[in-house]
N, C-alpha and C positions, 0 to 999 in steps of 0.2 A: 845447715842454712838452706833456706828453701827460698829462692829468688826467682819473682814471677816477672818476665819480660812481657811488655808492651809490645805489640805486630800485628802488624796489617794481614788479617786473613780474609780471603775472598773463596767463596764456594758458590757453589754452584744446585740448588734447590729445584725440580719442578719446573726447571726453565726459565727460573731466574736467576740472575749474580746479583750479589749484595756484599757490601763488607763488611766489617767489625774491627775495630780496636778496642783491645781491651783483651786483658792476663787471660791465659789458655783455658784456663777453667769455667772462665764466662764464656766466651767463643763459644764452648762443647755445651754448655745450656741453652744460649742464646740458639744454637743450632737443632736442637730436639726440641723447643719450641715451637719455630717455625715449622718442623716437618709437620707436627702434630697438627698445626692450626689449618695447612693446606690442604691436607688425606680428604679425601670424597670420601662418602660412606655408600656404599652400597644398602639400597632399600631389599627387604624382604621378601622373595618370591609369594605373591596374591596380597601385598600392598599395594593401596592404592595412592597418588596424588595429583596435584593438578599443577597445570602448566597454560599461562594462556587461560583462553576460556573452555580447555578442555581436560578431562578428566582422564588418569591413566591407570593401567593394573600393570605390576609386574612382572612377567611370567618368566623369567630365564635373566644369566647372571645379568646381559647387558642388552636383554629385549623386553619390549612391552605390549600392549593391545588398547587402544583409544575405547576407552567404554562411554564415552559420551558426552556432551557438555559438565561443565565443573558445575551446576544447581540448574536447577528446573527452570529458574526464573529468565535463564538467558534464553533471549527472541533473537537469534543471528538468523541473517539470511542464506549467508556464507559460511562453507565450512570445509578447509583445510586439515587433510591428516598431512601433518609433516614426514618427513625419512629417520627423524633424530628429535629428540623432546632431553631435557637435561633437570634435574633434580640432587640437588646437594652436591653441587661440582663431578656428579658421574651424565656422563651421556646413554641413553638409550636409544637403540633403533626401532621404531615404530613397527613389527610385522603384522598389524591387525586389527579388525574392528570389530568391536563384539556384538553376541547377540543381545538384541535390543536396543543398540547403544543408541541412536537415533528418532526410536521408534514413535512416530506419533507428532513429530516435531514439525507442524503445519508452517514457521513462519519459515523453515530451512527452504532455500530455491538453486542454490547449485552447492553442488559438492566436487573437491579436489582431492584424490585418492594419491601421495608422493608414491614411488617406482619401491620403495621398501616394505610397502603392505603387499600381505602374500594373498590375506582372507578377508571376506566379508562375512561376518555373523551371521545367524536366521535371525530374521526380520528388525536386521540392521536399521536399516530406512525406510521402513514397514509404516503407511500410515503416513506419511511427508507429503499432504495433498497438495502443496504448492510447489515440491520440488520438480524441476521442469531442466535443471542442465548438471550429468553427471560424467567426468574424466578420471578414467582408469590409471594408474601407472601400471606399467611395463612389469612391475611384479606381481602384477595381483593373478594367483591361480586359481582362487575357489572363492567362487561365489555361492553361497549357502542359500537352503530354502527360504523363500519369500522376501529377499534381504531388500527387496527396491516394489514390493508387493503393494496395490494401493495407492499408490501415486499418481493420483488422477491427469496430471500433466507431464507427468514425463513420456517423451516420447521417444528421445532418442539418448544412447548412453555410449561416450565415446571411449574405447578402450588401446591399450597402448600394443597388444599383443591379444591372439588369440587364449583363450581362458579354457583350464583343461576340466575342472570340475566344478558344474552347474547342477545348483540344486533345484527342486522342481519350483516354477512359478517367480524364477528369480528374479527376475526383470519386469514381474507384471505386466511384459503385454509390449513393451515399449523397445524399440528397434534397437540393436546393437550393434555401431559402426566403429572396424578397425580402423586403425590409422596408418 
């Protein structure tokens, strides 16, 4: 005789509690369901996606590098690298900006660099003739060749900490004030 009881089971998933009634052998499905529906999936190290109106590469289990607007067509004026970007319920930490990723982009006019980006690409923001106000985070260590080159109006770049490696012509010209 196989006699299946009714009870109230509660567990505990992911950070949520939920319950079930219903004979133990639903419970145990009802339960591997769930897990399966919540899992994040980790993307591919040198996949790309977007978030926002900005475009990301993979590079390491839980880091990425901002390569640029998500299409050509976006005219932002502004432009935030965040600390953290999220794709398919995993989080990424922003370390970087690639080269080129900016390059050329005349309607861009300030830029906000969050304390998690370590690098700026070569000629990141190479060619941004109207960018004219850019802030550093506290993380950024390497500013690559020509990464701010070109920018007829910038003149003053303000940074959160002193920057240990400057590649040549990085700033194009334009003053660099710590804070």
């Amino acid at each position: 005789m196989n006699k299946l009881r009714k009870g109230l089971v509660i567990a505990a998933m992911a950070g949520l509690v939920f319950s079930v009634n219903a004979p133990a052998t639903q419970v145990a499905a009802a339960t591997k369901s769930y897990t399966t529906s919540v899992q994040s999936t980790t993307a591919k190290k040198g996949s790309t996606f977007n978030c926002g109106n900005l475009k990301y590469k993979v590079t390491g289990n839980n880091t990425v590098t901002c390569t640029g607007f998500k299409n050509n067509k976006v005219s932002a004026k502004s432009c935030t690298i965040p600390s953290t970007v999220s794709c398919n319920g995993k989080t990424y930490k922003v370390t970087g900006v690639a080269n080129n990723a900016f390059s050329n982009c005349n309607s861009l006019k300030s830029v906000n660099i969050a304390n998690s980006c370590k690098s700026i690409g070569t000629n990141a923001f190479s060619g941004c003739g109207n960018l004219s106000k850019v802030n550093l985070g506290n993380g950024v260590n390497t500013v690559s060749k020509n990464a701010f080159a070109n920018c007829g109006k910038l003149n003053k770049v303000n940074c959160a900490n002193k920057i240990s490696n400057l590649g040549s012509n990085c700033f194009g010209g334009a003053k660099v004030c710590f804070k």
